[in-house]
Steps between C-alpha positions, in 0.01 A plus 500: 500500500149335569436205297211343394459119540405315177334160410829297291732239475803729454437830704387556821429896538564771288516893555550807247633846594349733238706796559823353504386153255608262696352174487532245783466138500546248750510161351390205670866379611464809728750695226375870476657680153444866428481620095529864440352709288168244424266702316173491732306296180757214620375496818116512412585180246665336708252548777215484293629182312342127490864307590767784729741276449448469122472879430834537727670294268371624191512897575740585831741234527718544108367805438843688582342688853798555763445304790654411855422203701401655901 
């Protein structure tokens, strides 16, 4: 999946697969986690957001997605 690099503390690049909902992030540490089945409004907040990091934490990271670590 092609990512998209981003501007924050925490995350490095992030990609989104619309027809399957997958959302990829690669975190500064060089740690890439996949979340499935991200509604596509997750990904346009997050991307669209004033702090990544902050909306990560708020919205993707307790908010019950499945995930794997790549």
């Amino acid at each position: 999946m092609r990512r998209e690099p981003v501007e924050s503390d925490a995350l490095r690049s992030v990609g989104y697969d619309p027809d399957r909902r997958i959302l990829e992030i690669e975190f500064n540490s060089g740690t890439v986690y996949r979340y499935f089945d991200v509604p596509e409004n997750v990904h346009t907040g997050l991307m669209t957001a004033g702090s990544h990091g902050e909306f990560f934490a708020r919205h993707i990271r307790d908010a019950g997605f499945d995930y794997e670590q790549r």
